[in-house]
LODO-704970 format. One line per 3 residues: number of its first residue (from 1); their letters; for each residue x negated, y, z of N, C-alpha, C, O, CB. Coordinates in Angstrom, 1 decimal, decimal comma. Atoms other than C-alpha are relative to their C-alpha. Glycine has a CB too. Layout:
NUM) a) X/Y/Z/X/Y/Z/X/Y/Z/X/Y/Z/X/Y/Z ~ ...
***
This chain:
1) xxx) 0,1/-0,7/1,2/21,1/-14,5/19,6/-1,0/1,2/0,1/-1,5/1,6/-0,9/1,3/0,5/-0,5 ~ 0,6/-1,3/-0,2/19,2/-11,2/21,3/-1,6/-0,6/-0,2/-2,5/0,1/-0,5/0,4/0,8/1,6 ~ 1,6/0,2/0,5/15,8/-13,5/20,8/-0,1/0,0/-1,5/-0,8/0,8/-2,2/-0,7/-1,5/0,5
4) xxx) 0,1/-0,5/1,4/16,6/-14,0/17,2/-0,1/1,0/-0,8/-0,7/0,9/-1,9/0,5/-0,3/-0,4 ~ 0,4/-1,1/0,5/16,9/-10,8/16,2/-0,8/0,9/0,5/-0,9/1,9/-0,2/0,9/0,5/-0,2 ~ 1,1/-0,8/-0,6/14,1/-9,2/18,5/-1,0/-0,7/-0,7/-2,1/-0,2/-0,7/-0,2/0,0/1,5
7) xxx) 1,3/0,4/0,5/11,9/-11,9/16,6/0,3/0,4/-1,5/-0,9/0,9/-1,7/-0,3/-1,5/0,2 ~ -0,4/-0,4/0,7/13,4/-10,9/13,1/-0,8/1,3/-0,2/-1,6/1,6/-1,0/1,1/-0,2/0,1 ~ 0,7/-1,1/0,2/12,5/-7,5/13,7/-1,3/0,2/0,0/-1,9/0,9/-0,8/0,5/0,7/0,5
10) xxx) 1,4/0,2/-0,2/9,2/-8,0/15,1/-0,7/-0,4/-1,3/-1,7/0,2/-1,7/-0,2/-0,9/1,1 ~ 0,5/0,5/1,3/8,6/-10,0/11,8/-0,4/1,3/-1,1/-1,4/1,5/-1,7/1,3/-1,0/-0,7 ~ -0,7/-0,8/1,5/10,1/-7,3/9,4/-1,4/0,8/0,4/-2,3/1,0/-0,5/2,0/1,1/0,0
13) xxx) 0,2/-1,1/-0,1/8,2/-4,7/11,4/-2,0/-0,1/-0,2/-2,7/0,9/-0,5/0,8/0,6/1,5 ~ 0,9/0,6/0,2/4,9/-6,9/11,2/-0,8/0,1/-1,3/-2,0/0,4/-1,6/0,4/-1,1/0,2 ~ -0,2/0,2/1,3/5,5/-7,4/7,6/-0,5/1,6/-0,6/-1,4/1,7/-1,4/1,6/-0,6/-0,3
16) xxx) 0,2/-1,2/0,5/5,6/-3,4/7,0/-1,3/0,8/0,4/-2,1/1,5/-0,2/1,2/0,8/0,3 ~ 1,6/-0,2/0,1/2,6/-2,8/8,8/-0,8/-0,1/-0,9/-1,0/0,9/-1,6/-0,6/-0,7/0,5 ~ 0,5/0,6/1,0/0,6/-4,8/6,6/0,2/0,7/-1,1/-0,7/1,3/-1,7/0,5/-1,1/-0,2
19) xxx) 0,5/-1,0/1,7/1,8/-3,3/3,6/0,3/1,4/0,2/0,8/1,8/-0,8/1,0/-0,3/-1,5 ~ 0,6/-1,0/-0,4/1,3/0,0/5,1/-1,7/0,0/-0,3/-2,2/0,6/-1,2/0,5/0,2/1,3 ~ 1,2/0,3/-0,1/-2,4/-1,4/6,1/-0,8/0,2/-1,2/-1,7/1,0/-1,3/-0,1/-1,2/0,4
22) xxx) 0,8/0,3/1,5/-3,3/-2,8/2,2/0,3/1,2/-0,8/-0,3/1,5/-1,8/0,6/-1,5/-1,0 ~ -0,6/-0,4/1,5/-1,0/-0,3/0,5/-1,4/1,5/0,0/-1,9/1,9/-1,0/2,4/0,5/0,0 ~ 0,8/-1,0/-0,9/-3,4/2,7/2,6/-1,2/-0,6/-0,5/-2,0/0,3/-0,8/0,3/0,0/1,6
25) xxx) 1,6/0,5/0,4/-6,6/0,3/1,6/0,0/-0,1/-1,4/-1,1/0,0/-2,0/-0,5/-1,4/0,5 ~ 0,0/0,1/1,5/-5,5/0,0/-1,8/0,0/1,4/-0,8/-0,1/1,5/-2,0/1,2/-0,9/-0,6 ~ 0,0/-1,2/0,7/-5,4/3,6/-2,5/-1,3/0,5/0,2/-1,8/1,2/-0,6/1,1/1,0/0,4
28) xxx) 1,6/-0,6/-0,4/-8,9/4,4/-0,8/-0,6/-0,2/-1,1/-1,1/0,5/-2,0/-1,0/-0,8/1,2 ~ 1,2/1,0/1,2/-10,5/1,9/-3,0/0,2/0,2/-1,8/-0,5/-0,2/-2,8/0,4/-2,0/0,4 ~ -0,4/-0,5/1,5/-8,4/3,3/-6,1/-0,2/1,7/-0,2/0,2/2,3/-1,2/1,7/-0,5/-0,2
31) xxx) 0,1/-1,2/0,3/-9,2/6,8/-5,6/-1,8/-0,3/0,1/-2,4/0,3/-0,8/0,8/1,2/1,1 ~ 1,6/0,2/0,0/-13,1/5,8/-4,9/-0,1/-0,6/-1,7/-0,4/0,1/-2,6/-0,6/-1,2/1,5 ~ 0,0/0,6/1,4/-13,0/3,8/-8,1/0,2/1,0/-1,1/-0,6/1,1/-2,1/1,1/-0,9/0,0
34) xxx) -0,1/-0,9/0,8/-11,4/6,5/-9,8/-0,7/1,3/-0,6/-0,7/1,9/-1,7/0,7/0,1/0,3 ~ 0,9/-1,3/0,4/-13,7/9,4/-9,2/-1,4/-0,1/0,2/-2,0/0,9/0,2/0,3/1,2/0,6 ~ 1,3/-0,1/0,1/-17,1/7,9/-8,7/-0,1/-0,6/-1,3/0,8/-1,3/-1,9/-0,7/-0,7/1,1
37) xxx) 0,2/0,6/1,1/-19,0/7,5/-11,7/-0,3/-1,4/-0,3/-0,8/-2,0/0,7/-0,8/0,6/-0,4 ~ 0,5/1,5/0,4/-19,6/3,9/-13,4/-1,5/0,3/0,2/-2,0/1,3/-0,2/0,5/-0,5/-1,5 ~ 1,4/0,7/0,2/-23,2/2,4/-12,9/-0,5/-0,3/-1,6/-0,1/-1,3/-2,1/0,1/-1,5/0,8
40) xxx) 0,2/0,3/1,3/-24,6/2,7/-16,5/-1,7/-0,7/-0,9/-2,2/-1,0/-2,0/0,3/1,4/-0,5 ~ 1,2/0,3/0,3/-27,7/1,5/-16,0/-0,1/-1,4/-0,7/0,7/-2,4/-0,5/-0,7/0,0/1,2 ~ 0,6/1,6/0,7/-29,4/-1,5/-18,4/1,4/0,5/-1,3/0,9/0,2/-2,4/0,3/-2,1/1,2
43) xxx) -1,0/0,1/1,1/-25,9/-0,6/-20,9/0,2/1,3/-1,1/0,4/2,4/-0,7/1,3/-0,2/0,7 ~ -0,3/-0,5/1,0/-25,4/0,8/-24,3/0,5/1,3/0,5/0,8/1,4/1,6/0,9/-0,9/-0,7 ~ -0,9/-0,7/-0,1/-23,9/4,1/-24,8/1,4/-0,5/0,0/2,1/-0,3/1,1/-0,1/0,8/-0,8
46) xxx) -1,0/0,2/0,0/-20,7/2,4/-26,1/0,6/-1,2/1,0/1,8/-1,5/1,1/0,1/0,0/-1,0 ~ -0,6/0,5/-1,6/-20,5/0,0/-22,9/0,1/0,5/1,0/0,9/0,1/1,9/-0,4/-0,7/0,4 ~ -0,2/-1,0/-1,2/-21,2/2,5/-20,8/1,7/0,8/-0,1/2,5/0,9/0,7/-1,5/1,3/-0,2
49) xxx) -1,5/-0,7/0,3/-18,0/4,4/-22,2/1,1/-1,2/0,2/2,2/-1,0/0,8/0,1/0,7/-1,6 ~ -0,9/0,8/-0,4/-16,3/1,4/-22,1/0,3/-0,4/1,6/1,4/-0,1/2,1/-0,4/-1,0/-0,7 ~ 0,4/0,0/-1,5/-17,1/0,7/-18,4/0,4/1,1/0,5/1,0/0,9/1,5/-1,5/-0,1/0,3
52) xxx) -0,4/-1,0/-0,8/-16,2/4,2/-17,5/1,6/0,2/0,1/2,2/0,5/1,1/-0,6/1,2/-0,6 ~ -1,1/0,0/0,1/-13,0/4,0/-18,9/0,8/-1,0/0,4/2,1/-0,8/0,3/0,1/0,3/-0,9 ~ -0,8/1,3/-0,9/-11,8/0,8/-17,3/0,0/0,1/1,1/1,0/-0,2/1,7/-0,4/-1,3/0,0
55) xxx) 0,0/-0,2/-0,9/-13,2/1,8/-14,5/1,5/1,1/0,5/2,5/0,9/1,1/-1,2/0,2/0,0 ~ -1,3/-0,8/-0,3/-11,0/4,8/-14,5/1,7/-0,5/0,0/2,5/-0,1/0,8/-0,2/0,9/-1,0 ~ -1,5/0,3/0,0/-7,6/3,2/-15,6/0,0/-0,9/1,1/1,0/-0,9/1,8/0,6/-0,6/-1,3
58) xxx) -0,3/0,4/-1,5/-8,3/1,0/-12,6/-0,1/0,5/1,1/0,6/0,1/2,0/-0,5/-0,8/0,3 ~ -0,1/-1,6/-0,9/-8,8/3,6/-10,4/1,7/0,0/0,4/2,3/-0,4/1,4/-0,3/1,9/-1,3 ~ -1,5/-0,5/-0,1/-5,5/4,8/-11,4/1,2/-1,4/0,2/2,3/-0,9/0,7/0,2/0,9/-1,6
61) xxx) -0,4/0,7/0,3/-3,9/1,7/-11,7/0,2/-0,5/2,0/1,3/-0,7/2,6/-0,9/-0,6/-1,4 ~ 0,2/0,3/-1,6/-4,9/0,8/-7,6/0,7/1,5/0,8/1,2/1,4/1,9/-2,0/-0,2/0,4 ~ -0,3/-0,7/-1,1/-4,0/4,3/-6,4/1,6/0,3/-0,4/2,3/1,1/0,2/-1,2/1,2/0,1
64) xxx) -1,8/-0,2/-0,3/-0,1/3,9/-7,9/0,2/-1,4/0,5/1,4/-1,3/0,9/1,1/0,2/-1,5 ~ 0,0/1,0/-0,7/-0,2/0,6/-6,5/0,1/0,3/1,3/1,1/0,2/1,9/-0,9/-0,7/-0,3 ~ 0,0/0,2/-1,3/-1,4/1,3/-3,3/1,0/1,3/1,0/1,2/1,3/2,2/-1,6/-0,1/0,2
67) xxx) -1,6/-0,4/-0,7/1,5/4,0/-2,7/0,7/-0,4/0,0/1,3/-0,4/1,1/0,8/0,9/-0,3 ~ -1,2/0,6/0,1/4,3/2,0/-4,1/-0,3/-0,9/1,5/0,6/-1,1/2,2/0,2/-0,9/-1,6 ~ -0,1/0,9/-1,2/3,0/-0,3/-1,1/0,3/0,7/1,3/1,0/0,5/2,2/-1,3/-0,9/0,2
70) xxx) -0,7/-1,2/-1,2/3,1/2,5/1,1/1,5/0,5/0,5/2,1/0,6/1,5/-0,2/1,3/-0,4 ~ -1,1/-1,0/-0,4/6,0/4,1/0,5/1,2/-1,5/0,0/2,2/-1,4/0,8/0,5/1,7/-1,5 ~ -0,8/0,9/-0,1/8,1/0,7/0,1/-0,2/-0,8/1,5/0,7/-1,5/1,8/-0,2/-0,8/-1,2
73) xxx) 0,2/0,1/-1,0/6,3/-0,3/3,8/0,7/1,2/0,9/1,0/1,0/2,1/-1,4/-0,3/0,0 ~ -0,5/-0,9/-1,1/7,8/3,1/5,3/1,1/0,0/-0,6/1,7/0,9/0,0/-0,6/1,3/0,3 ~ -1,3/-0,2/0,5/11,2/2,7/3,3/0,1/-2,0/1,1/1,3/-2,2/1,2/0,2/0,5/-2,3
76) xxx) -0,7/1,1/-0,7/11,6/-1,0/5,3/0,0/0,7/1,5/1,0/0,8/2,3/-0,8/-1,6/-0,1 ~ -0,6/-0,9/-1,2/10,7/1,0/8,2/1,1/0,4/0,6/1,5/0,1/1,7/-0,3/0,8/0,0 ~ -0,9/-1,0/-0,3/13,1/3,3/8,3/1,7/-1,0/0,2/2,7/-0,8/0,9/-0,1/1,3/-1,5
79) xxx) -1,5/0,6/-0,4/15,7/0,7/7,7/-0,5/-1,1/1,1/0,3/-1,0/2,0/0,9/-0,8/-1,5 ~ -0,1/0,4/-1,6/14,6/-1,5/10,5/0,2/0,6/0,6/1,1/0,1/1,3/-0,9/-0,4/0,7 ~ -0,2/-0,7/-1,2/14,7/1,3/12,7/0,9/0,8/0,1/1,0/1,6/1,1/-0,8/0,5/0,4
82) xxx) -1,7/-0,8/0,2/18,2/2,8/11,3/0,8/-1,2/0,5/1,7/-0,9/1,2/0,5/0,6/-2,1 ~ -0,8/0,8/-0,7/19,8/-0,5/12,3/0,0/-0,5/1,4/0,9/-1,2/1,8/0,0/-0,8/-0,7 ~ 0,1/0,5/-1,2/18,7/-1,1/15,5/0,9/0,9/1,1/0,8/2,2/1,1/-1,4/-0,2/0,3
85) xxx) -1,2/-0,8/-0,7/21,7/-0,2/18,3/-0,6/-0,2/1,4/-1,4/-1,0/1,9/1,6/-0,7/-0,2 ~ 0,7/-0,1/-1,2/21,1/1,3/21,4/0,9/-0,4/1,1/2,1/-0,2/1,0/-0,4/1,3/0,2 ~ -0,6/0,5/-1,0/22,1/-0,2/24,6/1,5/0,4/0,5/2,2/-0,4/1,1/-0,7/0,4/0,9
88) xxx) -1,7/0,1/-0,1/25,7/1,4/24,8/0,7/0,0/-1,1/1,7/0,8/-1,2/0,7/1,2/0,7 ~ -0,7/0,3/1,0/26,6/0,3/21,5/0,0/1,1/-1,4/0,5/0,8/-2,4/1,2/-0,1/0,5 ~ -0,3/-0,8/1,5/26,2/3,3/18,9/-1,2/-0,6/-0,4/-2,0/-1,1/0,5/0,3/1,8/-0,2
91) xx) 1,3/-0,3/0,8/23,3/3,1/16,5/-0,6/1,0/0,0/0,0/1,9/-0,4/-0,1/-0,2/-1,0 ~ 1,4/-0,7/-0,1/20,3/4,9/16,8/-0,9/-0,3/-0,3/-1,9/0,4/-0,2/-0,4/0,4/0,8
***
């Protein structure tokens, strides 16, 4: 049983990486998004405004995304590593 649950955790703890990794790349790429200007070249005024403003709600849209992945990658954390028991039996 002590391999199954050392591979379990390893999984879990694998798993929260990762969405640490994306949730951390998805906010870069949504705060860059968000405050560089759109490219307006070759387009209309009113595509250009259009374009700015999509841009922007996707901005925003990637950088609450890419916390919720954060903070839901350090909230499995915490409970992988609130359940794991130390060698004379209590938890730690």
């Amino acid at each position: 049983m002590k391999g199954t649950e050392g591979m379990t955790r390893a999984a879990l703890l694998g798993l929260c990486g990762g969405l640490l990794l994306g949730g951390l790349f998805l906010l870069g790429v949504g705060l860059k998004t968000h405050l560089s200007p759109a490219d307006c070249t070759g387009l209309s005024e009113m595509e250009c405004g259009f374009t700015r403003e999509a841009a922007q709600e996707m901005g925003r849209r990637q950088v609450i995304v890419g916390a919720a992945l954060m903070a839901l990658g350090a909230a499995v954390v915490v409970l992988v590593r609130s359940s794991v028991k130390r060698p004379d039996g209590r938890a730690g």
